[in-house]
C-alpha positions as CSV (number, residue, x, y, z in Angstrom):
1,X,10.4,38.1,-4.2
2,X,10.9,36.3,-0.8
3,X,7.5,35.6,-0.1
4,X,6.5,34.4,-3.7
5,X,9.6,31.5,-3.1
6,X,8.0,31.0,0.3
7,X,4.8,30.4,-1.4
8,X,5.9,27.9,-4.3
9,X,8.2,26.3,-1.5
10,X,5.1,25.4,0.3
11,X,3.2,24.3,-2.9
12,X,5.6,21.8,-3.7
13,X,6.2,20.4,0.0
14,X,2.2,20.2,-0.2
15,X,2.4,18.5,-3.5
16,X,4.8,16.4,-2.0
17,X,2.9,15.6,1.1
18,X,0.0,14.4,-0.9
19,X,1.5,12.3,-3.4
20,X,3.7,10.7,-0.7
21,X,-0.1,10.3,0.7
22,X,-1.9,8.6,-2.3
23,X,1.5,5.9,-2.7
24,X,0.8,4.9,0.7
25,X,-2.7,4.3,0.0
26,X,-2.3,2.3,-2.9
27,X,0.2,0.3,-1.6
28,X,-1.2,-0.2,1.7
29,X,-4.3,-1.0,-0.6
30,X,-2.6,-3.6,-2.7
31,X,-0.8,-5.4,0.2
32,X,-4.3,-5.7,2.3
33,X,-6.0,-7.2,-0.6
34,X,-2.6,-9.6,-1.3
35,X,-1.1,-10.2,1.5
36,X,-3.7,-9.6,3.8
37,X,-6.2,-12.5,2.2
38,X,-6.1,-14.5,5.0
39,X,-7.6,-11.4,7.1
40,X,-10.2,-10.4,4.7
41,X,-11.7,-14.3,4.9
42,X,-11.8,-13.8,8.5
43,X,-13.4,-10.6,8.6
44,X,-15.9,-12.0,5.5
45,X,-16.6,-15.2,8.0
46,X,-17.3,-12.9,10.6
47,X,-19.6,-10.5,9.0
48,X,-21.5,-13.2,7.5
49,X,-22.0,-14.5,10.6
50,X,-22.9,-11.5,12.9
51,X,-25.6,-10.4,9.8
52,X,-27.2,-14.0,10.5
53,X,-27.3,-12.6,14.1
54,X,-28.6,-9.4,13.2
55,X,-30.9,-10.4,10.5
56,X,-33.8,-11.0,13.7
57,X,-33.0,-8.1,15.0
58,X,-33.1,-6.4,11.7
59,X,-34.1,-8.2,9.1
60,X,-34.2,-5.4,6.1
61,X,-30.9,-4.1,6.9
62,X,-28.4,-6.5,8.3
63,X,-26.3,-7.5,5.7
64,X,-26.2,-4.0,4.5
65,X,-25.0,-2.4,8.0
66,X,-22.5,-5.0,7.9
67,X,-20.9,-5.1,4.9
68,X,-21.0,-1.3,5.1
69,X,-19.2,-1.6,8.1
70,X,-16.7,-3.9,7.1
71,X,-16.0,-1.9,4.0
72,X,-15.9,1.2,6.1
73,X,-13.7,-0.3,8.5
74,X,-10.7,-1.3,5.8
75,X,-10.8,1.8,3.8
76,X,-10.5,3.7,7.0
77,X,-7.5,1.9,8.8
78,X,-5.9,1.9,4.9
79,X,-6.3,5.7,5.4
80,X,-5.9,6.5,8.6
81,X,-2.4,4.0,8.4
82,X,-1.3,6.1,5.3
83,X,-2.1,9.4,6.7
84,X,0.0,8.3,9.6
85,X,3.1,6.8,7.4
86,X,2.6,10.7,5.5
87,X,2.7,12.7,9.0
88,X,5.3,10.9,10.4
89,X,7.7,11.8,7.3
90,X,8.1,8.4,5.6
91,X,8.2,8.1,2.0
92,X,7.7,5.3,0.2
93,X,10.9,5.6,-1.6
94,X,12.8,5.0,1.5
95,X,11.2,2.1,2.6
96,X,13.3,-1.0,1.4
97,X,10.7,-3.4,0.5
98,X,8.8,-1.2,-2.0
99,X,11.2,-2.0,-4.7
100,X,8.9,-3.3,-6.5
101,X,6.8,0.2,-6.2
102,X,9.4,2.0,-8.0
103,X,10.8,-0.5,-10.2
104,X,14.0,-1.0,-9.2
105,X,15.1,-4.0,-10.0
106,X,16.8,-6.4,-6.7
107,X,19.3,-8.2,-8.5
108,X,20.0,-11.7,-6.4
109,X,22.5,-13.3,-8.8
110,X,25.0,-11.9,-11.6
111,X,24.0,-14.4,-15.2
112,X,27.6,-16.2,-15.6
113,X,27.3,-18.0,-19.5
114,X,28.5,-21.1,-19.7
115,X,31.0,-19.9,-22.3
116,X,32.6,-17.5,-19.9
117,X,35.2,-19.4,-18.3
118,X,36.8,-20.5,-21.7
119,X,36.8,-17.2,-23.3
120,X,36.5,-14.9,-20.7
121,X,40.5,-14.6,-20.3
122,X,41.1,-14.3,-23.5
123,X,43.5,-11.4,-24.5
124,X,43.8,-10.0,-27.9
């Protein structure tokens, strides 16, 4: 009996651990492609030009390798940061700015009608 609790216990911390894994890849996903823009036209200025640089040394393959690599390069730090985020016990959940990951609503200001102050008081 003991061991069959042990063994759904760590099924559902493995569960866990994996979707815990696949939100931070999403959202680290997401916020490199939105907030990160400003990156991704520096690394496309940059691979542009080092494939004119390689395309003499090269010239079938350059712009291949390179966008590869570039490609390679983002999915693996997107995975290698969520995999860290996952190992280190974070979850998304309790990270304040995700919010909108979980749709909780961040209310800045209570709605006061303009009707409110005269009838608001009112007893009957």
């Amino acid at each position: 009996m003991v061991s069959a609790q042990s063994s759904n216990l760590g099924k559902t911390y493995s569960l866990l651990k994996v979707k815990s894994f696949l939100i931070w890849t999403f959202t680290l996903a997401v916020c490199l492609l939105v907030v990160g823009f400003p990156l991704v036209v520096l690394m496309a200025t940059v691979g542009c030009l080092l494939s004119i640089v390689l395309q003499s040394v090269m010239p079938v393959s350059a712009v291949l390798l390179v966008a590869g690599g570039l490609i390679m390069f983002n999915v693996m730090a997107v995975v290698f940061a969520a995999g860290v985020l996952t190992i280190k016990g974070v979850h998304p959940s309790e990270v304040k700015w995700l919010s909108w990951l979980h749709g909780e609503a961040d209310q800045m200001q209570t709605t006061v009608y303009a009707a409110c102050p005269l009838t608001c008081d009112i007893k009957m």
